[in-house]
PLY file of the C-alpha trace (Angstrom):
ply
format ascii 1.0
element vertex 130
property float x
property float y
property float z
element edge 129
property int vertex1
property int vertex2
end_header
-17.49 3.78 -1.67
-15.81 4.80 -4.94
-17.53 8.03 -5.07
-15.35 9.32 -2.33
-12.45 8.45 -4.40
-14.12 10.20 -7.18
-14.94 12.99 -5.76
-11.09 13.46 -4.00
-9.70 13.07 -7.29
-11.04 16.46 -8.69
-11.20 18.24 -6.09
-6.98 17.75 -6.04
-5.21 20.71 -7.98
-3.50 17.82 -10.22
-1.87 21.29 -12.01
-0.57 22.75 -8.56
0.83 19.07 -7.66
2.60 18.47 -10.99
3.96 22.02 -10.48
5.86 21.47 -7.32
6.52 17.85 -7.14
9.96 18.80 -8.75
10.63 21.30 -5.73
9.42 18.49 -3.36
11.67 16.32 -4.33
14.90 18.38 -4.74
13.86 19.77 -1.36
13.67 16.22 0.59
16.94 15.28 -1.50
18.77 18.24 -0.37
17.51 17.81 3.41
19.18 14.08 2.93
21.56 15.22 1.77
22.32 18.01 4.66
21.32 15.41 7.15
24.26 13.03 5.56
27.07 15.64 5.16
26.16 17.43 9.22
28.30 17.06 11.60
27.25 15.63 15.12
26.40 18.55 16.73
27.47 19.43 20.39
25.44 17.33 23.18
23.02 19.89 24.98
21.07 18.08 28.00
17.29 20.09 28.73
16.16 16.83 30.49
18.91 16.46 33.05
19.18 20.02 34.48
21.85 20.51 36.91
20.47 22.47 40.41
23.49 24.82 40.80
22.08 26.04 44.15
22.11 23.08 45.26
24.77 22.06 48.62
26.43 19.14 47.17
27.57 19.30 43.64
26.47 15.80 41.69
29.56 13.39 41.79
31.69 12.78 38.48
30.13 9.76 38.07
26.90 10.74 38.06
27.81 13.68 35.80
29.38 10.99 34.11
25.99 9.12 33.76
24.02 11.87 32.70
26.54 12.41 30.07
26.52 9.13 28.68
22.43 9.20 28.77
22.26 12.13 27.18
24.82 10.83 24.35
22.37 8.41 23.78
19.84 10.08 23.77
21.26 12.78 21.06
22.10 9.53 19.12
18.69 7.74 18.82
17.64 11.42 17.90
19.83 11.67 15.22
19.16 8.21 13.79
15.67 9.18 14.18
16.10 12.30 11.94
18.23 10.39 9.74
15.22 7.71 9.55
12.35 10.56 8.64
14.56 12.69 6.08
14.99 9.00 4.20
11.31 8.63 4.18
10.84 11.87 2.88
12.76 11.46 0.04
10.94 8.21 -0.72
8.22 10.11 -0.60
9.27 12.83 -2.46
10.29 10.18 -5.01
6.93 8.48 -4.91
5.08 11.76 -5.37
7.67 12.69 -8.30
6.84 8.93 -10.08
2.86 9.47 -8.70
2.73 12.85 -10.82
4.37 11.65 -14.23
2.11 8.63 -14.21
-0.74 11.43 -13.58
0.42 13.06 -16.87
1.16 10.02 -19.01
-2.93 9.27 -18.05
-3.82 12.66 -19.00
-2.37 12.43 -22.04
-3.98 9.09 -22.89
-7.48 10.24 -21.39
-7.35 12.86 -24.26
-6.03 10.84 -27.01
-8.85 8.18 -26.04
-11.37 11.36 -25.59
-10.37 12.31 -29.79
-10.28 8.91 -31.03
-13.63 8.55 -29.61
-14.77 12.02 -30.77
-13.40 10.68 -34.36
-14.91 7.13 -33.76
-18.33 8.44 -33.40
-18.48 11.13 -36.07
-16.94 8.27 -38.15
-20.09 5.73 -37.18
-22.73 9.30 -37.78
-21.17 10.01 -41.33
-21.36 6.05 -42.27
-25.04 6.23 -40.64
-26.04 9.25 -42.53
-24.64 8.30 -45.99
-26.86 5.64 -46.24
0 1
1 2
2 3
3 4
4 5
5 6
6 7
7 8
8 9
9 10
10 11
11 12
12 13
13 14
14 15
15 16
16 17
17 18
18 19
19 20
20 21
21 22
22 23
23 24
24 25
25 26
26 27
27 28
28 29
29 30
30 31
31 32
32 33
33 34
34 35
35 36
36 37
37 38
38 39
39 40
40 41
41 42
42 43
43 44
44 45
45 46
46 47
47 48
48 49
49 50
50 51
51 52
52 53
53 54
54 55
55 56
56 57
57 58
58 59
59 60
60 61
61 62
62 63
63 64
64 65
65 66
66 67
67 68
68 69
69 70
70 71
71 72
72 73
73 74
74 75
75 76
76 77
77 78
78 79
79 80
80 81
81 82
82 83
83 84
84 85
85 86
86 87
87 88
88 89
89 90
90 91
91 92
92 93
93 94
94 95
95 96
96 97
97 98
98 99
99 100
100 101
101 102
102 103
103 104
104 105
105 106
106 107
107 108
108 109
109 110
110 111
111 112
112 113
113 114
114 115
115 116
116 117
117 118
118 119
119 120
120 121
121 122
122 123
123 124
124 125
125 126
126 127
127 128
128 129
Protein backbone atom coordinates (compact mmCIF):
# COMPACT_ATOMS: atom_id res chain seq x y z
CA UNK A 1 0.00 0.00 0.00
CA UNK A 2 2.77 2.54 0.67
CA UNK A 3 4.36 1.98 -2.58
CA UNK A 4 1.62 3.85 -4.28
CA UNK A 5 2.37 6.69 -2.08
CA UNK A 6 5.91 6.24 -2.99
CA UNK A 7 5.70 6.06 -6.23
CA UNK A 8 3.10 9.43 -6.45
CA UNK A 9 5.55 11.26 -4.57
CA UNK A 10 8.23 11.36 -7.40
CA UNK A 11 6.46 11.23 -10.01
CA UNK A 12 5.00 14.99 -8.65
CA UNK A 13 7.12 17.95 -10.20
CA UNK A 14 7.77 19.10 -6.39
CA UNK A 15 9.95 22.05 -8.50
CA UNK A 16 6.87 23.01 -10.81
CA UNK A 17 4.53 22.98 -7.51
CA UNK A 18 6.84 25.11 -5.34
CA UNK A 19 7.04 27.38 -8.43
CA UNK A 20 3.44 28.33 -8.69
CA UNK A 21 2.00 27.78 -5.34
CA UNK A 22 2.72 31.59 -4.84
CA UNK A 23 0.53 32.39 -8.07
CA UNK A 24 -2.10 29.91 -6.68
CA UNK A 25 -2.55 31.51 -3.87
CA UNK A 26 -2.52 35.24 -4.86
CA UNK A 27 -4.86 34.02 -7.60
CA UNK A 28 -7.63 32.34 -5.16
CA UNK A 29 -6.99 35.51 -2.81
CA UNK A 30 -7.68 37.90 -5.49
CA UNK A 31 -10.85 35.83 -6.79
CA UNK A 32 -12.04 36.31 -2.89
CA UNK A 33 -11.35 39.12 -2.95
CA UNK A 34 -13.37 40.10 -6.38
CA UNK A 35 -16.10 37.86 -5.18
CA UNK A 36 -16.25 40.17 -1.79
CA UNK A 37 -15.94 43.67 -3.37
CA UNK A 38 -18.82 42.56 -6.69
CA UNK A 39 -21.72 43.95 -6.77
CA UNK A 40 -25.03 41.81 -7.02
CA UNK A 41 -25.36 41.60 -10.45
CA UNK A 42 -28.73 42.13 -12.35
CA UNK A 43 -31.28 39.03 -11.95
CA UNK A 44 -31.42 37.21 -15.46
CA UNK A 45 -34.11 34.23 -15.38
CA UNK A 46 -33.05 31.19 -18.30
CA UNK A 47 -35.28 28.77 -16.26
CA UNK A 48 -38.54 30.69 -16.27
CA UNK A 49 -38.85 31.76 -19.95
CA UNK A 50 -41.70 33.90 -20.71
CA UNK A 51 -43.86 32.52 -24.08
CA UNK A 52 -44.41 35.97 -25.68
CA UNK A 53 -46.66 34.36 -28.33
CA UNK A 54 -48.57 33.24 -26.06
CA UNK A 55 -52.71 34.71 -25.80
CA UNK A 56 -52.76 35.65 -22.27
CA UNK A 57 -49.87 37.46 -20.85
CA UNK A 58 -48.81 35.75 -17.21
CA UNK A 59 -50.55 37.85 -14.39
CA UNK A 60 -48.37 40.31 -12.14
CA UNK A 61 -48.43 38.00 -9.62
CA UNK A 62 -47.17 35.31 -11.21
CA UNK A 63 -44.52 37.53 -12.82
CA UNK A 64 -44.26 38.49 -9.42
CA UNK A 65 -43.49 34.84 -8.35
CA UNK A 66 -41.12 34.08 -10.87
CA UNK A 67 -39.33 37.12 -9.82
CA UNK A 68 -39.04 36.36 -6.35
CA UNK A 69 -37.88 32.57 -7.36
CA UNK A 70 -35.51 33.64 -9.44
CA UNK A 71 -34.10 36.20 -6.66
CA UNK A 72 -33.58 33.28 -4.81
CA UNK A 73 -32.31 31.46 -6.87
CA UNK A 74 -29.48 34.16 -7.98
CA UNK A 75 -28.95 34.32 -4.15
CA UNK A 76 -28.19 30.67 -3.18
CA UNK A 77 -25.94 31.02 -6.39
CA UNK A 78 -24.09 33.67 -5.13
CA UNK A 79 -23.63 32.26 -1.62
CA UNK A 80 -22.66 29.25 -3.42
CA UNK A 81 -19.82 31.07 -5.31
CA UNK A 82 -19.03 32.91 -2.29
CA UNK A 83 -18.76 29.31 -0.47
CA UNK A 84 -16.22 27.72 -3.33
CA UNK A 85 -13.93 30.96 -3.82
CA UNK A 86 -13.46 30.58 0.30
CA UNK A 87 -12.45 27.06 -0.17
CA UNK A 88 -10.17 27.90 -2.71
CA UNK A 89 -8.29 30.12 -0.86
CA UNK A 90 -8.03 27.58 1.94
CA UNK A 91 -6.76 25.62 -0.42
CA UNK A 92 -4.57 27.82 -1.94
CA UNK A 93 -3.35 28.46 1.62
CA UNK A 94 -2.95 24.79 2.37
CA UNK A 95 -1.00 24.19 -0.83
CA UNK A 96 1.15 27.48 -0.01
CA UNK A 97 1.90 25.89 3.86
CA UNK A 98 1.99 22.09 1.98
CA UNK A 99 4.96 23.45 -0.31
CA UNK A 100 7.20 25.29 2.40
CA UNK A 101 6.96 22.25 4.62
CA UNK A 102 8.08 20.35 1.23
CA UNK A 103 11.20 22.61 1.24
CA UNK A 104 12.00 22.78 4.93
CA UNK A 105 12.13 18.55 4.36
CA UNK A 106 14.28 18.98 1.45
CA UNK A 107 16.53 20.86 3.11
CA UNK A 108 16.78 18.50 6.08
CA UNK A 109 16.81 15.31 3.71
CA UNK A 110 20.16 16.83 2.45
CA UNK A 111 21.65 17.98 5.58
CA UNK A 112 20.82 14.34 7.00
CA UNK A 113 22.11 12.90 3.41
CA UNK A 114 25.91 14.97 4.33
CA UNK A 115 25.98 14.25 7.88
CA UNK A 116 25.58 10.74 6.93
CA UNK A 117 28.02 10.99 3.98
CA UNK A 118 30.46 12.58 6.82
CA UNK A 119 29.30 9.95 9.47
CA UNK A 120 30.39 7.11 7.40
CA UNK A 121 33.67 8.36 5.92
CA UNK A 122 34.23 9.31 9.62
CA UNK A 123 33.53 5.40 10.85
CA UNK A 124 35.93 4.18 7.28
CA UNK A 125 38.90 6.57 8.29
CA UNK A 126 38.61 5.36 12.17
CA UNK A 127 38.30 1.66 10.59
CA UNK A 128 41.21 2.06 8.35
CA UNK A 129 43.64 3.76 10.80
CA UNK A 130 43.74 0.93 12.80
Amino acid sequence: MAIPWLVALKVIPWGDVIEHAPKVLDAARKLLDQKRTQSPAEPSVTGNVIDVNSPTPPSLGELRNRLIAAQQQIDQHAVAQEQLAQTLAELAEQNARLVAAVAVLRTRTRMLLWGGAIGLLGLLALALSR
